[in-house]
Biopython code that builds the backbone (N, CA, C, O; Angstrom):
import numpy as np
from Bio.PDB.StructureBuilder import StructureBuilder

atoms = [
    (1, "UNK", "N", (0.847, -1.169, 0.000)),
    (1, "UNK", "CA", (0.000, 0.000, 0.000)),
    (1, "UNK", "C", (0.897, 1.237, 0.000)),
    (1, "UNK", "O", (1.836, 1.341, 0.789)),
    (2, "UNK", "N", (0.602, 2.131, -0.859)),
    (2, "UNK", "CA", (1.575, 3.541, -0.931)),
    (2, "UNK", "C", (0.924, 4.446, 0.164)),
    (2, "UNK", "O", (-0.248, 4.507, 0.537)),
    (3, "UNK", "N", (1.883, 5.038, 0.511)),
    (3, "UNK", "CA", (1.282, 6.371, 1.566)),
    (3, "UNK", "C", (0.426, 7.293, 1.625)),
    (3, "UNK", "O", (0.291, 8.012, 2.615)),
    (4, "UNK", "N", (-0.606, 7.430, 0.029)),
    (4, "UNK", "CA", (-1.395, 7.867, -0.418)),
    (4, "UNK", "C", (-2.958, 6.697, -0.214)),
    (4, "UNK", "O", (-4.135, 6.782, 0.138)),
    (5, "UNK", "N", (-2.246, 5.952, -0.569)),
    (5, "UNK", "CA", (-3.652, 4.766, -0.236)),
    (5, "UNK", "C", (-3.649, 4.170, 1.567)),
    (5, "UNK", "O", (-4.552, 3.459, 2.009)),
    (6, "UNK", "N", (-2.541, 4.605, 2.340)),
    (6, "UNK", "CA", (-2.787, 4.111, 3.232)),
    (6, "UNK", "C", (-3.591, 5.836, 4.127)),
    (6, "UNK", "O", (-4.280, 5.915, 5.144)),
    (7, "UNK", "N", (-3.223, 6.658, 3.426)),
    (7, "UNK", "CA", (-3.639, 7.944, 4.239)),
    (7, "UNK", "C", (-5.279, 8.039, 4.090)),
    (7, "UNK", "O", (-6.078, 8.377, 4.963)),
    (8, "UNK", "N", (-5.579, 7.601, 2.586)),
    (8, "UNK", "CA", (-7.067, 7.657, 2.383)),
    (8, "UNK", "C", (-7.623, 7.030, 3.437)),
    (8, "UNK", "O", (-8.278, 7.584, 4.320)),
    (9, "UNK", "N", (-7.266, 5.411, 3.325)),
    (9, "UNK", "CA", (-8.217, 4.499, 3.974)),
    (9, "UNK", "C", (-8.220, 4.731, 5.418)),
    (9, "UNK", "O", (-9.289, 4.526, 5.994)),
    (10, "UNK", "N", (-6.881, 5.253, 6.336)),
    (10, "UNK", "CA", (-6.969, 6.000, 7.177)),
    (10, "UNK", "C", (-8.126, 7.017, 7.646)),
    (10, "UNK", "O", (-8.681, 7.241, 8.722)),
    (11, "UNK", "N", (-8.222, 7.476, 6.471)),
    (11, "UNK", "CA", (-9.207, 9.078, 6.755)),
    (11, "UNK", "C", (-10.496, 8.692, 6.957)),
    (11, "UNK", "O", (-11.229, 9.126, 7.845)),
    (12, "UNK", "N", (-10.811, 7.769, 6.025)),
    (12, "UNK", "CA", (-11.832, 6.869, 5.783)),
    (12, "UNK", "C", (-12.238, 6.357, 7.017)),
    (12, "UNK", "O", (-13.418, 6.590, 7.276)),
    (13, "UNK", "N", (-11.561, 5.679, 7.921)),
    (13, "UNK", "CA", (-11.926, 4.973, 9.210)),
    (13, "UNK", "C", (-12.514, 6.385, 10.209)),
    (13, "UNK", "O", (-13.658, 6.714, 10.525)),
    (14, "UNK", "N", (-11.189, 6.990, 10.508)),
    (14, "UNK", "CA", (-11.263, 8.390, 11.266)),
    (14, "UNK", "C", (-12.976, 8.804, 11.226)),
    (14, "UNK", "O", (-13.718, 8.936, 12.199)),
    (15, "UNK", "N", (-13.338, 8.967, 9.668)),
    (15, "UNK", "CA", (-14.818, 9.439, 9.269)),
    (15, "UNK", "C", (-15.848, 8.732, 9.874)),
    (15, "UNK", "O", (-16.740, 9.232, 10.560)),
    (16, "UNK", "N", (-15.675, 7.322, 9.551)),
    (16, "UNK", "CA", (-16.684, 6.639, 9.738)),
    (16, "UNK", "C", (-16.683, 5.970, 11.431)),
    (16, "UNK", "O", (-17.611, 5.182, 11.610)),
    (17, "UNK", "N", (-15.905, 6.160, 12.473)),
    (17, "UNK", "CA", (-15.865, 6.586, 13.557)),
    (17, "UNK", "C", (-16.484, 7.964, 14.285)),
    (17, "UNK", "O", (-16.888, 8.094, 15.441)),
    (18, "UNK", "N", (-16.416, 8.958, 13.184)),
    (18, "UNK", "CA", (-17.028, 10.263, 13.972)),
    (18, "UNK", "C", (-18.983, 10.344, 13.374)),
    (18, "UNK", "O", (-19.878, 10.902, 14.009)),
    (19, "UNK", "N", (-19.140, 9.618, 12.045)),
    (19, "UNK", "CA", (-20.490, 9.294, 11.573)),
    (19, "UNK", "C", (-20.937, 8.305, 12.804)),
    (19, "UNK", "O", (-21.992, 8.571, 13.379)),
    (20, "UNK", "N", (-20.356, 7.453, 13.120)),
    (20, "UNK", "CA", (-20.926, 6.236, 13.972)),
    (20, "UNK", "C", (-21.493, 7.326, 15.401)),
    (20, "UNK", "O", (-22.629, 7.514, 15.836)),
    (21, "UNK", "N", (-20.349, 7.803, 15.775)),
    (21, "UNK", "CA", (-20.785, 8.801, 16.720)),
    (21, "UNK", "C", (-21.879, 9.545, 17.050)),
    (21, "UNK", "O", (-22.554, 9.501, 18.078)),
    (22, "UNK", "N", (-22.011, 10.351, 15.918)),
    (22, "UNK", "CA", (-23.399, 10.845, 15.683)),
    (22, "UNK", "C", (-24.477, 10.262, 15.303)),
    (22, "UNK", "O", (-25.497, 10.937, 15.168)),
    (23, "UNK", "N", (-24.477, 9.104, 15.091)),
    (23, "UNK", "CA", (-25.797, 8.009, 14.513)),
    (23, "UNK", "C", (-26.372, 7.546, 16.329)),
    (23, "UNK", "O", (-27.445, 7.605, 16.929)),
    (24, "UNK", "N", (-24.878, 7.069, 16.690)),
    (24, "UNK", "CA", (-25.080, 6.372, 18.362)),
    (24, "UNK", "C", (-25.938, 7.749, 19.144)),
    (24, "UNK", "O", (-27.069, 7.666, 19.621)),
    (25, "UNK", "N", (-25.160, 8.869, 19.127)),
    (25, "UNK", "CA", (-26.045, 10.023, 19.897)),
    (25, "UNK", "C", (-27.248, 10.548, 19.886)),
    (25, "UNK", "O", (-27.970, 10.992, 20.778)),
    (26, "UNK", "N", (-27.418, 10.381, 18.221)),
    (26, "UNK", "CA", (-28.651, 10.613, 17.877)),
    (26, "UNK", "C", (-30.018, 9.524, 18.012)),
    (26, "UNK", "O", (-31.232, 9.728, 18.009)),
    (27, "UNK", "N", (-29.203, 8.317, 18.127)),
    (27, "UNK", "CA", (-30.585, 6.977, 18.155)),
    (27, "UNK", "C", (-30.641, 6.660, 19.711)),
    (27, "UNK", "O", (-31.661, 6.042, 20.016)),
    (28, "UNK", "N", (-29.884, 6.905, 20.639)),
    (28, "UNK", "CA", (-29.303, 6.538, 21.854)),
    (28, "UNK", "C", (-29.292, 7.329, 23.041)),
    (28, "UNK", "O", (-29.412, 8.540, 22.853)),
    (29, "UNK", "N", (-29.166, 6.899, 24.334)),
    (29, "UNK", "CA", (-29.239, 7.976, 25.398)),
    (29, "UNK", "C", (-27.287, 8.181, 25.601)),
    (29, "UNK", "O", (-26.666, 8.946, 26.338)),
    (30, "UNK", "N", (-26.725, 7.014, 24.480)),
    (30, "UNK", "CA", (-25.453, 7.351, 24.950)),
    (30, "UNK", "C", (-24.746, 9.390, 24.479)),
    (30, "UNK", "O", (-25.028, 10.049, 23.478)),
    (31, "UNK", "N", (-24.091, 9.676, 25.332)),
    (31, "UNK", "CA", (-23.191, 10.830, 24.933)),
    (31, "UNK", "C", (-21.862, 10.811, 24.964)),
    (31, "UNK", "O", (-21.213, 10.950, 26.000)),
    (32, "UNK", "N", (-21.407, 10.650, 23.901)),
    (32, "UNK", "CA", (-20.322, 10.144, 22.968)),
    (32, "UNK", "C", (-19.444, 12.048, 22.405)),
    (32, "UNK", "O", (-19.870, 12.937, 21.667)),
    (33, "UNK", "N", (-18.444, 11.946, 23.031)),
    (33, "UNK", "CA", (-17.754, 13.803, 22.668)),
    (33, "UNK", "C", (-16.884, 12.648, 21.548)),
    (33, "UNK", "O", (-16.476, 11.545, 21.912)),
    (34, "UNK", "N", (-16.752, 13.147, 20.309)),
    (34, "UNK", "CA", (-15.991, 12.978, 19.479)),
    (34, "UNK", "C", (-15.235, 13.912, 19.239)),
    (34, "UNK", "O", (-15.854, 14.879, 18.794)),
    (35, "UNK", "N", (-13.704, 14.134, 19.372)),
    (35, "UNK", "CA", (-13.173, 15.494, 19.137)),
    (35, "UNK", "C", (-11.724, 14.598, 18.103)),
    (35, "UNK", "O", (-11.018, 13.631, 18.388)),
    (36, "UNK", "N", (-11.772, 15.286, 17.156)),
    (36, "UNK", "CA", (-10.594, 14.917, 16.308)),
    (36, "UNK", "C", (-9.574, 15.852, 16.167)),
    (36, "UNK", "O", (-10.084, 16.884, 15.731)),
    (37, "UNK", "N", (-8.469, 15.974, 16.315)),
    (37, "UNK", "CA", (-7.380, 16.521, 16.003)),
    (37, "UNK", "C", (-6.463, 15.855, 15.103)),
    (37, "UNK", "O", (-5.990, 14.766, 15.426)),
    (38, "UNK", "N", (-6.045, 16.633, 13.554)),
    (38, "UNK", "CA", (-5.503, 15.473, 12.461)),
    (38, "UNK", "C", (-5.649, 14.673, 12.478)),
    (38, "UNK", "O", (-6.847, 14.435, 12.633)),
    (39, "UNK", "N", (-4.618, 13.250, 12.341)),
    (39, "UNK", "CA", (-4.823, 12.036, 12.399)),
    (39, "UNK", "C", (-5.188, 11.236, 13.834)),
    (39, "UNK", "O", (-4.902, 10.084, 14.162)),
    (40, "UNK", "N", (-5.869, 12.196, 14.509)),
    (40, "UNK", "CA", (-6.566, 11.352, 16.059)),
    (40, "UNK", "C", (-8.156, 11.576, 15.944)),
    (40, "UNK", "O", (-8.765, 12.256, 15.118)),
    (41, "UNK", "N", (-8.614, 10.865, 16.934)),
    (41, "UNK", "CA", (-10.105, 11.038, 17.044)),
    (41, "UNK", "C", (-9.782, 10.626, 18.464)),
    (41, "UNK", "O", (-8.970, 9.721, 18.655)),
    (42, "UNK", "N", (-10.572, 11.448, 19.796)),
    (42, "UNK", "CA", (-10.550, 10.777, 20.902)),
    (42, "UNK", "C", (-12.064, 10.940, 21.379)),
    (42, "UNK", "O", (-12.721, 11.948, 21.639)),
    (43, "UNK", "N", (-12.274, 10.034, 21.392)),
    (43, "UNK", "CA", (-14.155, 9.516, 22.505)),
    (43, "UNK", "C", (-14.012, 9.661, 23.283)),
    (43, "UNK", "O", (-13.118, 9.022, 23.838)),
    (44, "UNK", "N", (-14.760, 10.616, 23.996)),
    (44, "UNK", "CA", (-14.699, 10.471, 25.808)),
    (44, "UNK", "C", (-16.382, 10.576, 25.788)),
    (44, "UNK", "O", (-17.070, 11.395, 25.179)),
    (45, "UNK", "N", (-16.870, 9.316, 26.781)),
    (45, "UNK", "CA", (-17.791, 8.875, 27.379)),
    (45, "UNK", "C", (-18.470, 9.443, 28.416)),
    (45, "UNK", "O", (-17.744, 10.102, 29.161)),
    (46, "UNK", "N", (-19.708, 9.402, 28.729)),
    (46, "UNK", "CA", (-19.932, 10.318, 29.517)),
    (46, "UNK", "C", (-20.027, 10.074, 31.380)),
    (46, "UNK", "O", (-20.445, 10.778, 32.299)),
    (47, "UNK", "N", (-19.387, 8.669, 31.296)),
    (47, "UNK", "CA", (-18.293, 8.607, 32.762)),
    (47, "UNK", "C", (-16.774, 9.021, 32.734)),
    (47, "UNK", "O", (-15.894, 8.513, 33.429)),
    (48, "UNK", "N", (-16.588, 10.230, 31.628)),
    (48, "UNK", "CA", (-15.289, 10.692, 31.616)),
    (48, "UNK", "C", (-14.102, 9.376, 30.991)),
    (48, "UNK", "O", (-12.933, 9.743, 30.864)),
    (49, "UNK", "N", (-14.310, 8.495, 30.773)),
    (49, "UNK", "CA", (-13.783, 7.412, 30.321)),
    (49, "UNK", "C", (-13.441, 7.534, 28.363)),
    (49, "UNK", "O", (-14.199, 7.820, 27.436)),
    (50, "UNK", "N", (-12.265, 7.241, 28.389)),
    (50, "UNK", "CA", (-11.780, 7.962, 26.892)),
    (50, "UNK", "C", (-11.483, 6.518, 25.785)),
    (50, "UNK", "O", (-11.093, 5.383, 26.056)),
    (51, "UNK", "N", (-11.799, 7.051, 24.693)),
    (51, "UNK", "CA", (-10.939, 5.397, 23.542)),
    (51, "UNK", "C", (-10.125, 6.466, 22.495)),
    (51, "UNK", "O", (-10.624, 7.467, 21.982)),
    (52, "UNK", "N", (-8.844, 6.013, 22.338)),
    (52, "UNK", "CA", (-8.658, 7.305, 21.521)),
    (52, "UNK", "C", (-7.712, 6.596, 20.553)),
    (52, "UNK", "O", (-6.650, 6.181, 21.017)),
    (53, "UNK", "N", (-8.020, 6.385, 19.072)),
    (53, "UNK", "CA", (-7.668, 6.035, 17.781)),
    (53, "UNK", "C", (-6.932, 7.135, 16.967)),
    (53, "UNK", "O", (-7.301, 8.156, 16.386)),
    (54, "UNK", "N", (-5.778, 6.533, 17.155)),
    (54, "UNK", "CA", (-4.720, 7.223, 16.107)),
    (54, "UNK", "C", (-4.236, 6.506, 14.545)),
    (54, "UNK", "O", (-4.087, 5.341, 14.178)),
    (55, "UNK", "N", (-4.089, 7.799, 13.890)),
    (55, "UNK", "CA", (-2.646, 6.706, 12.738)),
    (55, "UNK", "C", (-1.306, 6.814, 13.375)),
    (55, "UNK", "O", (-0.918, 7.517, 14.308)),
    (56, "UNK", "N", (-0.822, 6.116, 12.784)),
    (56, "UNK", "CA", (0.681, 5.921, 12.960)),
    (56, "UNK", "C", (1.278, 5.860, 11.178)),
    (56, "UNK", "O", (1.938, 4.929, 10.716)),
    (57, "UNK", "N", (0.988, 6.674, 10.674)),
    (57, "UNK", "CA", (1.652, 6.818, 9.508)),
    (57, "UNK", "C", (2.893, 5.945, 8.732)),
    (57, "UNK", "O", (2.950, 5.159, 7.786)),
    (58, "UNK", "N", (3.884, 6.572, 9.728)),
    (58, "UNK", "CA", (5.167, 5.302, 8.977)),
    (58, "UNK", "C", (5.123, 4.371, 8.922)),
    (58, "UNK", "O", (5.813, 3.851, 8.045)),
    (59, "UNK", "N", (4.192, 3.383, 9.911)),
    (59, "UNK", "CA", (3.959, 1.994, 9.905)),
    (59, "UNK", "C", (2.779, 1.508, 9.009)),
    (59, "UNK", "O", (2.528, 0.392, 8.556)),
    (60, "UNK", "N", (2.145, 2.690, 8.902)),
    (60, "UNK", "CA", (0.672, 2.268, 7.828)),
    (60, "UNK", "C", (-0.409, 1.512, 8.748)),
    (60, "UNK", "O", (-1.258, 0.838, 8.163)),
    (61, "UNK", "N", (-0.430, 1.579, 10.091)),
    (61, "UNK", "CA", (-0.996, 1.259, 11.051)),
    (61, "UNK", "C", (-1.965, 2.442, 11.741)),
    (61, "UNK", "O", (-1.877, 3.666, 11.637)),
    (62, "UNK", "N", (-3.126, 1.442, 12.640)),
    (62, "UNK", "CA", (-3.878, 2.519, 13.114)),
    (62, "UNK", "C", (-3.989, 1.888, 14.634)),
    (62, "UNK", "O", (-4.102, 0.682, 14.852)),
    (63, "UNK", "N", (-3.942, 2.829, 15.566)),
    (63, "UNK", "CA", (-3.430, 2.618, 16.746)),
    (63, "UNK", "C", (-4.852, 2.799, 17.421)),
    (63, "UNK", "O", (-5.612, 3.664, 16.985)),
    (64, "UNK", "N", (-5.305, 1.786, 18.745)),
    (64, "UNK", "CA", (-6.381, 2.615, 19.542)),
    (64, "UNK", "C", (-5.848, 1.592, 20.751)),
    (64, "UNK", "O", (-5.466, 0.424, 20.831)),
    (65, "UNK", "N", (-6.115, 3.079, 21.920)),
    (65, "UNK", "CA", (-6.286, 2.445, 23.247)),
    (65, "UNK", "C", (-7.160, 2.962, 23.679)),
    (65, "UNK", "O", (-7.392, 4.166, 23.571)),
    (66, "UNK", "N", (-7.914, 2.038, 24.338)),
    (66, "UNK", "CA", (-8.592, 1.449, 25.805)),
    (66, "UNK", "C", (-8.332, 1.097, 27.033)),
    (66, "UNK", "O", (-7.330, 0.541, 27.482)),
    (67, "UNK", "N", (-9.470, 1.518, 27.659)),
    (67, "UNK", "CA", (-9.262, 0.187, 29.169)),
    (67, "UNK", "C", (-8.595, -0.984, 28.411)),
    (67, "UNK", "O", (-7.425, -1.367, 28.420)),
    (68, "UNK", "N", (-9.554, -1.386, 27.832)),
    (68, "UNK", "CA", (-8.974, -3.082, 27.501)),
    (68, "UNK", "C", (-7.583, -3.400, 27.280)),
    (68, "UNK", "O", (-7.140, -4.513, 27.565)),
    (69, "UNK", "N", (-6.341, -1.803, 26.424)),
    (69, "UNK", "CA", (-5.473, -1.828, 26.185)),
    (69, "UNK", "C", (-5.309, -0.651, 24.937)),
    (69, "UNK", "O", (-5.924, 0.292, 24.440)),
    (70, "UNK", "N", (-3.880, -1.494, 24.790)),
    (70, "UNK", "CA", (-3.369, -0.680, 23.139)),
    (70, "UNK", "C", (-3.325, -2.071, 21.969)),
    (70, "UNK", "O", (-2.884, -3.209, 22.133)),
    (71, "UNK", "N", (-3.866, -1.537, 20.966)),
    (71, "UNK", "CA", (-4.111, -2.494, 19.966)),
    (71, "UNK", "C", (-3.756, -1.747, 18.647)),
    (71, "UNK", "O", (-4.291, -0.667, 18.395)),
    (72, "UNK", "N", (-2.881, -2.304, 17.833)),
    (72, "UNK", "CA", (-2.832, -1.343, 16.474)),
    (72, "UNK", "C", (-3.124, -2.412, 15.188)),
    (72, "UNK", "O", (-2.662, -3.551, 15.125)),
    (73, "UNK", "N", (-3.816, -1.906, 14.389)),
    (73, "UNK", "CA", (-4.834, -2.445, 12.928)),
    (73, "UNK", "C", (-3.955, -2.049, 11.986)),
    (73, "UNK", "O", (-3.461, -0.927, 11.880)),
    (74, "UNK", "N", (-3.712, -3.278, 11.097)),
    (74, "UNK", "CA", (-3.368, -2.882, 9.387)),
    (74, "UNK", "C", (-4.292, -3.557, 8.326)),
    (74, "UNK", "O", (-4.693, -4.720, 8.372)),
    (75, "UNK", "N", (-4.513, -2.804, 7.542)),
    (75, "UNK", "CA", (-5.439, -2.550, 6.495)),
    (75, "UNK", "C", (-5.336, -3.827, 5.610)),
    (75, "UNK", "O", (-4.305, -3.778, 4.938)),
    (76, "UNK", "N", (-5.947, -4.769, 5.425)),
    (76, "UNK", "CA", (-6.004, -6.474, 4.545)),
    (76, "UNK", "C", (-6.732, -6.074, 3.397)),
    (76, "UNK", "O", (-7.950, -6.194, 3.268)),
    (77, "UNK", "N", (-5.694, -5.439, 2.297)),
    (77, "UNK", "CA", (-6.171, -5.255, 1.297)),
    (77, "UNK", "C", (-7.329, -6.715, 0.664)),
    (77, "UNK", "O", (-8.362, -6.378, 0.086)),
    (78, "UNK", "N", (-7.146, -7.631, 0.773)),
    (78, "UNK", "CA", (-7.790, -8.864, 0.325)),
    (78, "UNK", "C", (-9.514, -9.083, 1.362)),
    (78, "UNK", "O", (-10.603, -9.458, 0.928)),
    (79, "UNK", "N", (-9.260, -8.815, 2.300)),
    (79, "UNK", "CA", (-10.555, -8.503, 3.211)),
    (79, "UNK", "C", (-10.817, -7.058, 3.136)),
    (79, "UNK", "O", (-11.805, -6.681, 3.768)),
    (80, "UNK", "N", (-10.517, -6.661, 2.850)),
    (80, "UNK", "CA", (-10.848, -5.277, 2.992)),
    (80, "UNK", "C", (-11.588, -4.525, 4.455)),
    (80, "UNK", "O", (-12.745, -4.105, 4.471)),
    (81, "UNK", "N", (-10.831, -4.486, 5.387)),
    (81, "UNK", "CA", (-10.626, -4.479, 6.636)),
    (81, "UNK", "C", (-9.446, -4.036, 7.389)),
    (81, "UNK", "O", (-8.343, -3.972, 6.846)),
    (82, "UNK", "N", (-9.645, -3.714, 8.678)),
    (82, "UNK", "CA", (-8.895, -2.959, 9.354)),
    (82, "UNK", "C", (-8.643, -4.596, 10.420)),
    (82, "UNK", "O", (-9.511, -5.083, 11.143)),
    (83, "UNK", "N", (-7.577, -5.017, 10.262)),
    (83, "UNK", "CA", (-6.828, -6.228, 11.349)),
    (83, "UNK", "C", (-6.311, -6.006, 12.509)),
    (83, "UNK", "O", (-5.512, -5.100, 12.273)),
    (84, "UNK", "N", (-6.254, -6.218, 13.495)),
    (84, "UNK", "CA", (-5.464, -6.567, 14.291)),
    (84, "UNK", "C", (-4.146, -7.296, 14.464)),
    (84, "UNK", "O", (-4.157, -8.521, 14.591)),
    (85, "UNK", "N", (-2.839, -6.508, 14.478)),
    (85, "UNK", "CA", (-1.606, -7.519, 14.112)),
    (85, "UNK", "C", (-1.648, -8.897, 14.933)),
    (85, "UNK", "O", (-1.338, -10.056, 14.658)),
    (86, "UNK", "N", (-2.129, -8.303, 15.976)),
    (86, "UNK", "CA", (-1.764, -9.676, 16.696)),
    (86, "UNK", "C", (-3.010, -11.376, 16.674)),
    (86, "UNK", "O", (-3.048, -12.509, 17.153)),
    (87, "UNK", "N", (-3.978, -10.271, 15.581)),
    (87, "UNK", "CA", (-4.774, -11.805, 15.580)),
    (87, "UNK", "C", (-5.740, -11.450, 16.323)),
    (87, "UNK", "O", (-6.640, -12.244, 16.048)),
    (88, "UNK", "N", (-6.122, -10.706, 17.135)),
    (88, "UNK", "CA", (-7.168, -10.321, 17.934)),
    (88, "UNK", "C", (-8.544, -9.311, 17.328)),
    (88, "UNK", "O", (-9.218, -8.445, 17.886)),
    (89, "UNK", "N", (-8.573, -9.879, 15.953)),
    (89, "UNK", "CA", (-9.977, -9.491, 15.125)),
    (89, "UNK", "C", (-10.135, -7.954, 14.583)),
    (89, "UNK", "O", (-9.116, -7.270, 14.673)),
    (90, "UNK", "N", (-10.775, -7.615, 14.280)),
    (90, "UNK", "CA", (-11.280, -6.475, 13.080)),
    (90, "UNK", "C", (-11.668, -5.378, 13.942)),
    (90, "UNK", "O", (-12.084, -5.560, 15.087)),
    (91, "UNK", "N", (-11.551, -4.375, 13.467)),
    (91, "UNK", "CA", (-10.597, -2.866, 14.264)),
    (91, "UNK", "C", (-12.886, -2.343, 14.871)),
    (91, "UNK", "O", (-13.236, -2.046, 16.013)),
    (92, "UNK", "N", (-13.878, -2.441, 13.558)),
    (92, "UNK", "CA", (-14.676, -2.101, 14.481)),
    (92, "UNK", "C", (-15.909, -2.923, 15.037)),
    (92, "UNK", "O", (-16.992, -2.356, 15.183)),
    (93, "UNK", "N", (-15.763, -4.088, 15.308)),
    (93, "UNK", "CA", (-16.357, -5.300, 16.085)),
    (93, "UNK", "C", (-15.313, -4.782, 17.505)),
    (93, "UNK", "O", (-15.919, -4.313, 18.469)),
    (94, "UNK", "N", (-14.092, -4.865, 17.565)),
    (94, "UNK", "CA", (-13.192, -4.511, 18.528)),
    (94, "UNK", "C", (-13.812, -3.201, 19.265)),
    (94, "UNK", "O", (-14.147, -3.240, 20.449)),
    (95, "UNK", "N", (-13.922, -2.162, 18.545)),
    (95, "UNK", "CA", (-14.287, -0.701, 18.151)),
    (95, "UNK", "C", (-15.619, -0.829, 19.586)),
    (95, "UNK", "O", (-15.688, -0.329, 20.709)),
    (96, "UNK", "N", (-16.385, -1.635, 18.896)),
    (96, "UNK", "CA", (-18.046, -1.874, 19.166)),
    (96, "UNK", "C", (-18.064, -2.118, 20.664)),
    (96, "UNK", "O", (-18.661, -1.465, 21.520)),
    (97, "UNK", "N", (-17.087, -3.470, 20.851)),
    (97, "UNK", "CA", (-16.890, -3.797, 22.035)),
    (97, "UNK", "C", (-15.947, -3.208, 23.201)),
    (97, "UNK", "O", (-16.089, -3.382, 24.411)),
    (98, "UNK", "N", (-15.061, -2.551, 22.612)),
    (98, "UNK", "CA", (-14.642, -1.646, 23.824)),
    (98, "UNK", "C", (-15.323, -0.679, 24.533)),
    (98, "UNK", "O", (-15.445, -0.548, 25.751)),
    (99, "UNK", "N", (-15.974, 0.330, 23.144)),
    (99, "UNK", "CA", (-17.311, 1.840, 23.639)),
    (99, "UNK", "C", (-18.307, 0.641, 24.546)),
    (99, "UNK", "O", (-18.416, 0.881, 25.748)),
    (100, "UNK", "N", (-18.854, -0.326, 24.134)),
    (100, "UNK", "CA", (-19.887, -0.773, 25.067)),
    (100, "UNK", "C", (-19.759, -1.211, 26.277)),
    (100, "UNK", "O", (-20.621, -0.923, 27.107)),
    (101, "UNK", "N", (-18.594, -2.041, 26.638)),
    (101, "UNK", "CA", (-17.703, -1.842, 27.933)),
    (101, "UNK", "C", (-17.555, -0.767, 28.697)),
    (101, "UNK", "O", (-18.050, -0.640, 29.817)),
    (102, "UNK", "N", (-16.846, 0.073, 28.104)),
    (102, "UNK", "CA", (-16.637, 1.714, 28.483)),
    (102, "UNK", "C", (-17.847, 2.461, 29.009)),
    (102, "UNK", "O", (-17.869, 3.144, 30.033)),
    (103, "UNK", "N", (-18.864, 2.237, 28.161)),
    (103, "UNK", "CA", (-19.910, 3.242, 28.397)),
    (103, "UNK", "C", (-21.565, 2.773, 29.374)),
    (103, "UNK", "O", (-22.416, 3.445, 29.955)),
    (104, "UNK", "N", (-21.299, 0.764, 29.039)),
    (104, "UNK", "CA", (-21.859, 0.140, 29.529)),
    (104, "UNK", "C", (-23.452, 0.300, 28.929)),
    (104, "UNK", "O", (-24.534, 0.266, 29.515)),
    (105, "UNK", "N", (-23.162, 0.455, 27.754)),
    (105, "UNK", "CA", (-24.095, 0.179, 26.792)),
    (105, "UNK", "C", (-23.940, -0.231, 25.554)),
    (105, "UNK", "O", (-22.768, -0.083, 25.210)),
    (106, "UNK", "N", (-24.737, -0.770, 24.570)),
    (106, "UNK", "CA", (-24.506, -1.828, 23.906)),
    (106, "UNK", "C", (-24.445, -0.711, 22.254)),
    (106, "UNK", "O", (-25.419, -0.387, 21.574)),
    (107, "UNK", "N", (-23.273, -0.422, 22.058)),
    (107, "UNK", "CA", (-22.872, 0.567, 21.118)),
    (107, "UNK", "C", (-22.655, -0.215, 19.332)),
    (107, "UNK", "O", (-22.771, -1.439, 19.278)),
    (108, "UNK", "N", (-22.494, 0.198, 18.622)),
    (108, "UNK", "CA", (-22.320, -0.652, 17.230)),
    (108, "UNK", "C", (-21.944, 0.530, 16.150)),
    (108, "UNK", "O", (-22.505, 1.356, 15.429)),
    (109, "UNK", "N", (-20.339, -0.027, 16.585)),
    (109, "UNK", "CA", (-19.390, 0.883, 15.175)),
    (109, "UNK", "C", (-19.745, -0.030, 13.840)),
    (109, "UNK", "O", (-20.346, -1.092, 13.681)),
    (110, "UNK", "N", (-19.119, 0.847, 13.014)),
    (110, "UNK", "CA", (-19.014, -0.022, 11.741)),
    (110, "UNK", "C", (-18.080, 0.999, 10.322)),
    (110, "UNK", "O", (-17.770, 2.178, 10.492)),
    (111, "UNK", "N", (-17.849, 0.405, 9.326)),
    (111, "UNK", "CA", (-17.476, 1.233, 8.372)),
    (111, "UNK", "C", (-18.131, 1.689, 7.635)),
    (111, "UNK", "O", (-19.292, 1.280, 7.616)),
    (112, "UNK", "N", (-17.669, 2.902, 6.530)),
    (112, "UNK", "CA", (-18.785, 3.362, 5.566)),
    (112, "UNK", "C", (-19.340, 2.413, 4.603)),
    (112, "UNK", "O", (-18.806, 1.445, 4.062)),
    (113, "UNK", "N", (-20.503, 2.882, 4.502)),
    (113, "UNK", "CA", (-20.841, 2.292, 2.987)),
    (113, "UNK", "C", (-20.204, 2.160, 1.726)),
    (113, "UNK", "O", (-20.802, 1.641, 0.784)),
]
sb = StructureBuilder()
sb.init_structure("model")
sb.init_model(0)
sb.init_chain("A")
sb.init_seg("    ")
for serial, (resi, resn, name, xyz) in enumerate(atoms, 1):
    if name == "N":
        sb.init_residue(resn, " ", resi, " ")
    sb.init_atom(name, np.array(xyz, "f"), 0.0, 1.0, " ", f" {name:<3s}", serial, name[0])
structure = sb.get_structure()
């Protein structure tokens, strides 16, 4: 992947993290602060509790920590999906299940259309 296709699909996630946001706030009693700065987006929950998803550019990786931890995703051109290096599944099923932990409600990321 060139640094141009990894920045898109990057941006791409970033987006469809801050859309999910506003879909969850708007259908939901959850309150979800989405605040992005360049390549970050940080969630803070409304027990003050934060998930905050970065790129990591040089690696072509996308970084998020949680309570649960730090976990960083690369892009499976062939699935077309955001991975987990270590094998620990797809960046927003992961995504889904950390905010619902966190917030202690039953939240549902996903990617764009």
């Amino acid at each position: 992947m060139t640094d141009l296709e990894y920045l898109d699909r990057a941006d791409q996630l970033l987006m469809a993290v801050e859309q999910c946001c506003d879909r969850i706030n708007d259908d939901t009693d959850a309150d979800i602060d989405a605040q992005r700065v360049g390549g970050m987006v940080t969630l803070v929950f409304a027990n003050r509790s934060q998930i905050v998803i970065n790129q990591q550019k040089p690696l072509h990786e996308i970084w998020l920590a949680a309570r649960a931890g730090g976990f960083h995703y690369r892009f499976d051109a062939e699935k077309q999906v955001w991975l987990d290096t270590k094998g620990a599944g797809e960046f927003f099923a992961n995504l889904s299940q950390y905010a619902s932990e966190q917030s202690a409600l039953a939240l549902q990321f996903k990617a764009l259309d």
